[in-house]
C-alpha positions as CSV (number, residue, x, y, z in Angstrom):
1,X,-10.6,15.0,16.3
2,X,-9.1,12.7,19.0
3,X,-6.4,14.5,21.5
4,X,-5.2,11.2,22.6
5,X,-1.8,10.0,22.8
6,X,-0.4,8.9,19.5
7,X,0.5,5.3,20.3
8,X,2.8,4.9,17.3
9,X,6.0,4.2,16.2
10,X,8.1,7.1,14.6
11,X,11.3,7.3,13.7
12,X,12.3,10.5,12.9
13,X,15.2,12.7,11.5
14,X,15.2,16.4,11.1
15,X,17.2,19.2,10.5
16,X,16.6,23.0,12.1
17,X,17.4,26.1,11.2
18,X,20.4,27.2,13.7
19,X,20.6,30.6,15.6
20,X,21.9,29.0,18.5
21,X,25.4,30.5,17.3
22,X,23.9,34.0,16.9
23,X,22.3,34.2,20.5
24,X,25.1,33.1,21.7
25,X,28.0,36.3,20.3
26,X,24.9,38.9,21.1
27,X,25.2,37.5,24.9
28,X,29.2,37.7,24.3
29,X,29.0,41.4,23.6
30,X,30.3,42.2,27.3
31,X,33.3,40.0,26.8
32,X,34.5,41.2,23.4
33,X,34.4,44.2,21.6
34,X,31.7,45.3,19.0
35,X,33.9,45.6,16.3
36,X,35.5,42.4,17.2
37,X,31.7,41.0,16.5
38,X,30.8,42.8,13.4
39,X,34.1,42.1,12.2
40,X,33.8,38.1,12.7
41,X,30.1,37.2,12.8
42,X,28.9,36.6,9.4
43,X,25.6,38.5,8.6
44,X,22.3,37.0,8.7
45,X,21.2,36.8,4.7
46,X,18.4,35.1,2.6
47,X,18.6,33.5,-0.4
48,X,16.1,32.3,-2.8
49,X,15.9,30.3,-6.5
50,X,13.3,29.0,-8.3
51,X,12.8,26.9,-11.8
52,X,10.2,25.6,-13.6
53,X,11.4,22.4,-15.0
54,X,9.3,20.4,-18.1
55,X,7.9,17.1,-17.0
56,X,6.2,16.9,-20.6
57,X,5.9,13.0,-21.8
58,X,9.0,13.1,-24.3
59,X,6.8,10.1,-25.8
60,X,3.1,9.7,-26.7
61,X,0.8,7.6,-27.0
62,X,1.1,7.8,-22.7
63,X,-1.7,6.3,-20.1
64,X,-3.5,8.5,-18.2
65,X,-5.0,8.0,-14.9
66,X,-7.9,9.1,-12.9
67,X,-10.5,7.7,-14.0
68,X,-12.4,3.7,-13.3
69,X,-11.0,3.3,-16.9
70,X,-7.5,4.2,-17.7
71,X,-7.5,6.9,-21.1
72,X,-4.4,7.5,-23.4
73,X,-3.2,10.8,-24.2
74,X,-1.7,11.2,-28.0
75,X,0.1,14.8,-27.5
76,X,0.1,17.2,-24.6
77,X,-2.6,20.8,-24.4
78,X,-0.1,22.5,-22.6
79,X,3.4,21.5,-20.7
80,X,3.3,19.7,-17.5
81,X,6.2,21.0,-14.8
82,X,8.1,20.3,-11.7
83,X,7.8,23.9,-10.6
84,X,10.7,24.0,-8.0
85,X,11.6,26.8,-4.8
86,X,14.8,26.8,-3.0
87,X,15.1,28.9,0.0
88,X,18.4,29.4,2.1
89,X,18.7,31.4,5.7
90,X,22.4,31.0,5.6
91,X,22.1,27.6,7.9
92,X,19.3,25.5,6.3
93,X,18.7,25.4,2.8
94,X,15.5,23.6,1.4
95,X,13.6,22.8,-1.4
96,X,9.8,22.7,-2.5
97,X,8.5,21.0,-5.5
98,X,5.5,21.1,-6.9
99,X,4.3,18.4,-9.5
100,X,1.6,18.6,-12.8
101,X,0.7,14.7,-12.5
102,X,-2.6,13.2,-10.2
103,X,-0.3,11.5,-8.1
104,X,3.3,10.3,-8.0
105,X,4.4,7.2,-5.5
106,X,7.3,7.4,-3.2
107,X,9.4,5.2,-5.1
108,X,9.6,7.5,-7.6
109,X,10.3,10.7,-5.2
110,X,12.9,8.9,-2.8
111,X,14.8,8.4,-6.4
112,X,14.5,12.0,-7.4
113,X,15.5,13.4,-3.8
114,X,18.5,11.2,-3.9
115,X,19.7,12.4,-7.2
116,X,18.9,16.0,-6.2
117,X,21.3,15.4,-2.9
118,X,24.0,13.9,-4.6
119,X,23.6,16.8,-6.9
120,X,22.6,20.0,-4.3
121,X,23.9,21.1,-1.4
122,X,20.2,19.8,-0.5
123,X,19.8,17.4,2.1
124,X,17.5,14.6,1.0
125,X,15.4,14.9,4.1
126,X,14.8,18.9,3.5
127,X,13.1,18.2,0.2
128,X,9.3,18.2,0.3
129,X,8.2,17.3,-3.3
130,X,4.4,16.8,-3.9
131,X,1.7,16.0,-7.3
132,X,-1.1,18.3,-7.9
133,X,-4.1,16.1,-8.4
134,X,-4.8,16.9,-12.1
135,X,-6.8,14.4,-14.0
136,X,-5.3,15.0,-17.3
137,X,-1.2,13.8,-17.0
138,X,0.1,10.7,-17.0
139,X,-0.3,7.5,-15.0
140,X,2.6,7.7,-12.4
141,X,1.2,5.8,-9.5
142,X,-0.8,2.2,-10.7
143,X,-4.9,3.3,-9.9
144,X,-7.7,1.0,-11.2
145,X,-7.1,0.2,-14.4
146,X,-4.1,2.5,-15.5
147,X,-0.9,1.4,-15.4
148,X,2.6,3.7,-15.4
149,X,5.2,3.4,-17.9
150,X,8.3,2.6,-15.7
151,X,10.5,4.9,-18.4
152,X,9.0,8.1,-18.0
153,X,8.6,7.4,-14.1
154,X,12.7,7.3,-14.6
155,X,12.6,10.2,-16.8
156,X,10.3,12.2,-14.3
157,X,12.6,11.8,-11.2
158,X,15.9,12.7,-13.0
159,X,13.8,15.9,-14.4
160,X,12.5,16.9,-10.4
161,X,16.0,16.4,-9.6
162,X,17.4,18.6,-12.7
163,X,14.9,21.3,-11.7
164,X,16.2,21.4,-7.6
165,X,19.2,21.4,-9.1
166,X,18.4,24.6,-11.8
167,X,16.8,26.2,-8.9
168,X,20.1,26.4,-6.2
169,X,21.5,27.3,-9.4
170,X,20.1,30.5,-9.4
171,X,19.9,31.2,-5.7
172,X,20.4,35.5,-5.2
173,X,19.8,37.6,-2.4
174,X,16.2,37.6,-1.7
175,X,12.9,38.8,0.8
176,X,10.4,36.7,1.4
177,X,6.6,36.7,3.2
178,X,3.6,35.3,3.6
179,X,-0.3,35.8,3.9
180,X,-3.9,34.3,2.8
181,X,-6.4,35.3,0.9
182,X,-10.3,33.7,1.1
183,X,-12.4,32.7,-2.5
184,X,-15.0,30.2,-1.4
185,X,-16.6,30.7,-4.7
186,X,-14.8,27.8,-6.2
187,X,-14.6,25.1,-3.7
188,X,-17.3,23.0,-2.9
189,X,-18.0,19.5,-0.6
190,X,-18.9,17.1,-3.3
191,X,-20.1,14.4,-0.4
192,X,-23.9,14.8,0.7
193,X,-26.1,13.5,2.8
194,X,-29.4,12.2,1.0
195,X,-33.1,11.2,1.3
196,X,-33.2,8.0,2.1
197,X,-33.4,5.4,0.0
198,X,-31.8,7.0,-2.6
199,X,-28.3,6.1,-2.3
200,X,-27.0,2.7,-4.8
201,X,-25.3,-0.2,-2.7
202,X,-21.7,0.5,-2.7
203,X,-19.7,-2.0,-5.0
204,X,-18.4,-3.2,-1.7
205,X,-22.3,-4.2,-0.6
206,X,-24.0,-2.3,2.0
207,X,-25.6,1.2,1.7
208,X,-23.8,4.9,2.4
209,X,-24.9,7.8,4.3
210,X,-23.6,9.4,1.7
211,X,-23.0,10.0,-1.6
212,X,-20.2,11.7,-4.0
213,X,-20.9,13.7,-6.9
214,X,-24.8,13.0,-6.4
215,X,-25.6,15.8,-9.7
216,X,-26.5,19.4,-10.1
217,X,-30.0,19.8,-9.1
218,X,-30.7,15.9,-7.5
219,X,-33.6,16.7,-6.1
220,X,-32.6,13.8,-3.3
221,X,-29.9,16.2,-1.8
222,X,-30.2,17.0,2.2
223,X,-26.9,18.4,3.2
224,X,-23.3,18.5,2.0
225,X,-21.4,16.4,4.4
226,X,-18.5,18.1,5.3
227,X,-16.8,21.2,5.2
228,X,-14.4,23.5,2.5
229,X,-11.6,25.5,3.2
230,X,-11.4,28.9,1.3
231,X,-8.5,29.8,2.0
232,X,-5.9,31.3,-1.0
233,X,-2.5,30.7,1.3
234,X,0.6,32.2,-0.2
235,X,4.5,32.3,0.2
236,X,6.3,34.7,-2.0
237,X,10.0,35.8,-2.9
238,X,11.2,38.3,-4.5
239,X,15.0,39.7,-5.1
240,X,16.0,42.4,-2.9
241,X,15.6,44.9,-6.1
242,X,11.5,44.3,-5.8
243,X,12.0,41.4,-8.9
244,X,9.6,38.5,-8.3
245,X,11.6,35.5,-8.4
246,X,8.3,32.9,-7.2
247,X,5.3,32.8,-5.3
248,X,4.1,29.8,-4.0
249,X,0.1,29.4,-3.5
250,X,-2.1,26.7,-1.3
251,X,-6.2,25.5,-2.1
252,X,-8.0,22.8,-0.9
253,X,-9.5,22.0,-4.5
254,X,-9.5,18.9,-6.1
255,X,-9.1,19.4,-9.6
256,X,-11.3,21.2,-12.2
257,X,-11.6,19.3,-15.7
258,X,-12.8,20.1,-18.9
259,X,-9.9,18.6,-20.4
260,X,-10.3,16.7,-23.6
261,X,-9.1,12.5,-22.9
262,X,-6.8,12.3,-25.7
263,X,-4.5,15.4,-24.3
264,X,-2.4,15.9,-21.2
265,X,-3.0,19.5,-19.5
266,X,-1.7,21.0,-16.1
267,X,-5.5,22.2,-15.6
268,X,-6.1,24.9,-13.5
269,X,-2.7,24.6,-11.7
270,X,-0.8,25.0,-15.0
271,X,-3.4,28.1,-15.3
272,X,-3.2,29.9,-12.7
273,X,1.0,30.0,-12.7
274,X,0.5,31.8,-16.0
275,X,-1.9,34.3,-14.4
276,X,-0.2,34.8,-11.3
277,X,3.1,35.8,-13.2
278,X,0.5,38.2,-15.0
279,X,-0.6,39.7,-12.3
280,X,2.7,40.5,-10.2
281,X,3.9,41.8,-13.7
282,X,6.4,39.2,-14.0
283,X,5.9,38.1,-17.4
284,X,9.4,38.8,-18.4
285,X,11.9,39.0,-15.5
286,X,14.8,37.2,-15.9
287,X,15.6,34.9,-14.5
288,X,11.9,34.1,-15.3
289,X,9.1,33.9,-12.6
290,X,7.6,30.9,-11.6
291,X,4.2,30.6,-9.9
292,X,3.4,27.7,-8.1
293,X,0.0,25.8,-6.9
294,X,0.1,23.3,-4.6
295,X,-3.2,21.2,-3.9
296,X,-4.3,21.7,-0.4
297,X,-6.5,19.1,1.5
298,X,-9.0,18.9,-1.6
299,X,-10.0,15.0,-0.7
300,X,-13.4,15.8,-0.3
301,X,-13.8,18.9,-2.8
302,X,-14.5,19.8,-6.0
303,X,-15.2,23.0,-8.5
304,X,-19.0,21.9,-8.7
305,X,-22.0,23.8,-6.9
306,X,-24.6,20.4,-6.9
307,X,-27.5,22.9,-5.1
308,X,-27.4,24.8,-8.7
309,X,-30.7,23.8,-10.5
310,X,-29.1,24.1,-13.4
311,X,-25.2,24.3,-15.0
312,X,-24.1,26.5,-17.3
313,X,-22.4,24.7,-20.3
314,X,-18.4,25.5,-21.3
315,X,-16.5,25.1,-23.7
316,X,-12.9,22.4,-23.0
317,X,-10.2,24.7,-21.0
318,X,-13.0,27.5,-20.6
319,X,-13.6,26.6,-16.7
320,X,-10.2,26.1,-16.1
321,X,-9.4,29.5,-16.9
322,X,-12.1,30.7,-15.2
323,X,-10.9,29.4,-11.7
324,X,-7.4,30.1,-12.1
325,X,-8.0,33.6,-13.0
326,X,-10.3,33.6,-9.9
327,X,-7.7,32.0,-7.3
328,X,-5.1,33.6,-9.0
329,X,-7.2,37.6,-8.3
330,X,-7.5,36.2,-4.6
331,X,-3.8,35.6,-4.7
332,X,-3.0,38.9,-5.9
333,X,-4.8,40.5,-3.4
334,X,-3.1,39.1,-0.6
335,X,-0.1,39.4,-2.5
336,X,-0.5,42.8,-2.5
337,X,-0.6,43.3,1.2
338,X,2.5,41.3,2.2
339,X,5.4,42.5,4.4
340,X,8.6,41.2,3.1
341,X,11.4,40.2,5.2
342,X,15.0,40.4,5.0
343,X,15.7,37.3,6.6
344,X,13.3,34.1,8.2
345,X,14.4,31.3,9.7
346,X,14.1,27.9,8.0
347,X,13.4,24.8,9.5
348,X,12.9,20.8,8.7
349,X,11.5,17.9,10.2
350,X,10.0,14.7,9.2
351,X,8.7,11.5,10.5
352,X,7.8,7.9,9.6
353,X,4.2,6.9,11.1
354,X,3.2,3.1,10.8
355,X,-0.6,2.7,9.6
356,X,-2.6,-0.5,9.5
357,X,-4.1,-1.4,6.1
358,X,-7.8,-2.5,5.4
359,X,-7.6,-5.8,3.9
360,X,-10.8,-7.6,2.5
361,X,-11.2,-11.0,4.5
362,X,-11.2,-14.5,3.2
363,X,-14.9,-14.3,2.3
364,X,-14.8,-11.1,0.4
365,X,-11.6,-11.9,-1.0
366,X,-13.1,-15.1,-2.3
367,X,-16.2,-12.9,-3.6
368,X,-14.3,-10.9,-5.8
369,X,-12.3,-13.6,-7.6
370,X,-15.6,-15.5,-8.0
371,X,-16.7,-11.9,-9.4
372,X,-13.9,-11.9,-11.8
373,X,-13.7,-14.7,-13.2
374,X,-17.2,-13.8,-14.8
375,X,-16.6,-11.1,-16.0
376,X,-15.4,-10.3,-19.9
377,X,-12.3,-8.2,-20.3
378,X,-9.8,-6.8,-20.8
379,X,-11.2,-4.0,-19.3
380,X,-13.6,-4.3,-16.7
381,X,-16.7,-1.6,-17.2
382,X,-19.2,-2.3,-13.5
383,X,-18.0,-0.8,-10.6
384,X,-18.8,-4.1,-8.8
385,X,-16.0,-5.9,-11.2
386,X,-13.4,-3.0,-10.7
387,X,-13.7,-3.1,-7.2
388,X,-13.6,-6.9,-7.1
389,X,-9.8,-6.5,-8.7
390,X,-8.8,-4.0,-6.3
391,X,-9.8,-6.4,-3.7
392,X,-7.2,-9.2,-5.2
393,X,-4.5,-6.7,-5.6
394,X,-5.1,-5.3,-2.0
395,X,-4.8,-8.7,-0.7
396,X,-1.0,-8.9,-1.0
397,X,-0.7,-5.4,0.8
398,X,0.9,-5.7,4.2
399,X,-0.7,-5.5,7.3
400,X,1.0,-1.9,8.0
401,X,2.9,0.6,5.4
402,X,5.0,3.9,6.6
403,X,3.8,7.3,5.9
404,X,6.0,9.9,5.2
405,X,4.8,12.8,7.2
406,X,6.4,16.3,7.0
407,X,6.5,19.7,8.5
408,X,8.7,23.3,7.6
409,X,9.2,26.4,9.2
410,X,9.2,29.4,7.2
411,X,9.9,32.3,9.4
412,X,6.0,32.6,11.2
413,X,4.8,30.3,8.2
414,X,3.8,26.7,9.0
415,X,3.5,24.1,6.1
416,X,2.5,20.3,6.7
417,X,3.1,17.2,3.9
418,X,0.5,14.6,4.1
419,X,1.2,12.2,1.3
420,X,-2.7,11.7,0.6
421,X,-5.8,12.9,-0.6
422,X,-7.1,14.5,2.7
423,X,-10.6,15.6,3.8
424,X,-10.9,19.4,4.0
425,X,-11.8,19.0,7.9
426,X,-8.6,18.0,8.7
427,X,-7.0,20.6,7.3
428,X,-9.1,23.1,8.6
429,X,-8.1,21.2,12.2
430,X,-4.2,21.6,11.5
431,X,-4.5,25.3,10.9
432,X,-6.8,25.7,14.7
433,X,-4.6,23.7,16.4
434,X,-1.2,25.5,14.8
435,X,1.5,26.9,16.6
436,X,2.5,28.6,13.3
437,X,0.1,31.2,11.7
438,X,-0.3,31.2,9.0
439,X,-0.4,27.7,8.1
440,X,-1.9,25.3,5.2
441,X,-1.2,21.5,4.1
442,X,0.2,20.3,0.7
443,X,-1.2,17.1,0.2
444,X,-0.2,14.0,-2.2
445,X,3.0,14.9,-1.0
446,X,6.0,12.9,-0.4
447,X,4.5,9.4,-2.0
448,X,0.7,8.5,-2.2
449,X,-1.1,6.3,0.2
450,X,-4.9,7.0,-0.9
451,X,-7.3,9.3,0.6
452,X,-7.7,9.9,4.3
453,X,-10.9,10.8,5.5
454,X,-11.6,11.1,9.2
455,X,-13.0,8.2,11.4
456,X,-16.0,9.7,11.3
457,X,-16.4,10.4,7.9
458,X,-15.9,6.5,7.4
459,X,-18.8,5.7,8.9
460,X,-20.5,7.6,6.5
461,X,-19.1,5.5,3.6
462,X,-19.1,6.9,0.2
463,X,-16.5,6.4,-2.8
464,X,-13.5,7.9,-0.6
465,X,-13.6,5.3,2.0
466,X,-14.5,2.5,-0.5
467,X,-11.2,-0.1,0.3
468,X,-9.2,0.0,-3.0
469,X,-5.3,1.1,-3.3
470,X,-6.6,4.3,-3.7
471,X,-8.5,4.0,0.0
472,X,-6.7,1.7,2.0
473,X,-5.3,3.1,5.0
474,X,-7.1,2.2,8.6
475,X,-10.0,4.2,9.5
476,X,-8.3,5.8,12.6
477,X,-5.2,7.0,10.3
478,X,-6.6,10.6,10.3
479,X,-6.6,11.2,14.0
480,X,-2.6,9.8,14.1
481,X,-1.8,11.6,11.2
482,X,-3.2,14.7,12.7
483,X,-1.6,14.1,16.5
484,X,1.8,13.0,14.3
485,X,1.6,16.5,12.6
486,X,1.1,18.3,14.9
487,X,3.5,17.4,17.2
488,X,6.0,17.8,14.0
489,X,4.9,21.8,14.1
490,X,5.5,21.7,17.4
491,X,8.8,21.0,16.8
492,X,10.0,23.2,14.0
493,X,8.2,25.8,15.8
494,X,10.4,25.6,19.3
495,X,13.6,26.0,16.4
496,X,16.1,28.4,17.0
């Protein structure tokens, strides 16, 4: 990763936990009087609410993206949620969210922040609010061929802010900590290097060095090309009478599947909030529990060994429940192990970064219309003709968008929002280069600009660097996204 200056412009705002104040009577004990002090100073005290908050379509039939082809879901397997954790150290009070959709545009988050604001004690700007990545939930953010239904993108942001809202409700005196578990039986690199010769042109034209989801057992494989990161990171709070009021868990895995097209299912996410709330005997506290998975940087990973020979067969759901019962055991362990705190400070800051998009030029550009016009619809089925429309949509792009980037402080905790589908690498970076330990990303979080491989990584090529709107950004965005980061750690680290 580059060390170089980020040469950038960011325009930030931010808001830190204070304990200026508090520094300040301890070093006025020689002027007044102890009681005086205890009598005046207000004590330091933690507060925590959470609520899981239905995002279920309220109307099917409902597109559903993820796929070259959009699908339609005609009822729902399970409920999709906007699971949602407020915290309070007495100064700052913030709020997590965690989304069961594939990927949700800043658009519709900006909405739901300002209608949580105007209906919190919330500031808009300490809000980090992120999707999951299933596969199976509605279209939210326009990819390939699906398209979102502008009603339940309204009905989705007034339900996020509804759920910040239910969540201060229920703010009550609360310990919190932290700590990370490892499970690298479920996480896999799903890019690898092959023989050569062996690799299809890219849609784009040209040939990778690389190549995703090549199959279980390809006898072409070499080496995966990148990295996982195992860890199960966790942040949990619980009332000061040992009741679990939430716990908050981070992996870098994509999604797992094994959903049936015509339903709408939280996957493995959805899964392993049930499980965890198993586990921590939390099944019927009231207020209820609510267990939360956040994706981590997954951009590059999947829940699919391809050096097996062979795959065992399962039945829809079966995998899902597999892995979440997995994850959620690694949890549980760590869990387990935690020292709770009385009190940890709380901090916020985030930051606008300006990154250059990959437009196709005048002779690609004229390729893919030529492509097009060919080609019989309505929907397109080659990967050359999807490709070709991404090209003509990408064309009216700008030449640079702003990225939302995002960093908290949670007492010794560090958490970083990328609004992307980020390569495990970079994550793995963040964490080494950390002032706060522990530390893990949520990704797609914020707004979605497409995945975000490193420089190097797009020399490589492969489907993740393909130039579509789900791949646009400039190929050096990683290493400013990292140095932009990082120096946002930096900063809620040095708070008060």
């Amino acid at each position: 990763m580059s060390d170089r200056p980020l040469a950038t412009r960011l325009r930030v705002s931010s808001t830190f936990a204070a304990g200026a104040w508090w520094m300040l009577l301890i070093g006025a004990w020689g002027l007044v009087g102890t009681s005086d002090l205890r009598a005046d100073a207000p004590e330091k005290a933690f507060r925590a609410g959470a609520f899981a908050m239905d995002i279920t379509p309220p109307r099917f039939p409902i597109s559903v993206n993820g796929n070259m082809q959009d699908a339609t879901a005609k009822g729902a397997h399970d409920p999709l949620h906007a699971r949602c954790l407020v915290l309070d150290d007495g100064k700052v009070r913030l709020a997590i969210v965690v989304c069961d959709l594939c990927a949700v545009p800043r658009e519709v988050f900006d909405e739901a922040r300002q209608l949580a604001a105007e209906a919190t004690k919330i500031p808009a700007s300490n809000m980090l609010m992120s999707a999951t990545h299933t596969h199976s939930a509605p279209t939210v953010t326009a990819a390939f061929q699906s398209v979102p239904d502008p009603e339940y993108q309204k009905f989705l942001a007034r339900q996020i802010a509804q759920g910040i809202r239910k969540a201060e409700a229920q703010l009550a005196a609360a310990r919190i900590g932290w700590g990370v578990g490892r499970n690298p039986s479920q996480v896999f690199n799903r890019r690898w290097k092959m023989k050569p010769g062996t690799i299809d042109p890219s849609p784009l034209g040209g040939v990778d060095a690389v190549k995703m989801n090549p199959g279980i057992g390809n006898p072409n494989l070499v080496e995966s090309a990148g990295p996982i990161d195992p860890d199960v990171s966790i942040l949990a709070v619980q009332a000061v009478d040992g009741r679990p009021i939430a716990l908050l868990a981070n992996y870098s895995l994509h999604y797992v599947g094994g959903v049936p097209g015509e339903v709408v299912s939280a996957d493995y996410f959805g899964a392993f909030a049930d499980r965890i709330a198993q586990l921590v005997g939390a099944g019927n506290v009231e207020p209820p529990f609510v267990g939360i998975m956040s994706n981590g940087t997954s951009g590059d990973i999947n829940n699919i060994n391809f050096a097996l020979t062979t795959s065992p067969k399962r039945a829809p759901f079966e995998q899902i429940r597999l892995v979440a019962d997995s994850v959620a055991q690694t949890a549980f362990a760590a869990y387990q192990q935690i020292k709770f705190h009385d009190w940890a400070p709380l901090a916020v800051r985030e930051s606008e970064l300006e990154l250059g998009v990959r437009h196709p030029n005048e002779e690609e550009l004229s390729r893919a219309k030529k492509l097009l016009e060919g080609a019989k619809g309505p929907v397109l089925k080659t990967l050359p003709e999807i490709y070709a429309r991404e090209q003509v949509l990408l064309s009216s792009y700008p030449a640079q968008v702003r990225v939302k980037l995002q960093a908290l402080r949670i007492g010794e905790l560090g958490v970083v929002a990328i609004p992307c589908e980020v390569f495990a690498e970079i994550g793995l970076e963040l964490k080494r280069q950390s002032p706060l330990k522990p530390m893990f990303t949520i990704e797609l979080a914020n707004g979605y600009n497409g995945y975000l491989p490193t420089s190097a990584q797009h020399q490589l090529g492969g489907y993740e660097t393909w130039r579509a709107r789900s791949s646009y950004l400039e190929a050096d965005a990683a290493d400013k996204i990292l140095q932009a980061t990082l120096q946002l750690l930096q900063d809620v680290a040095k708070s008060p």
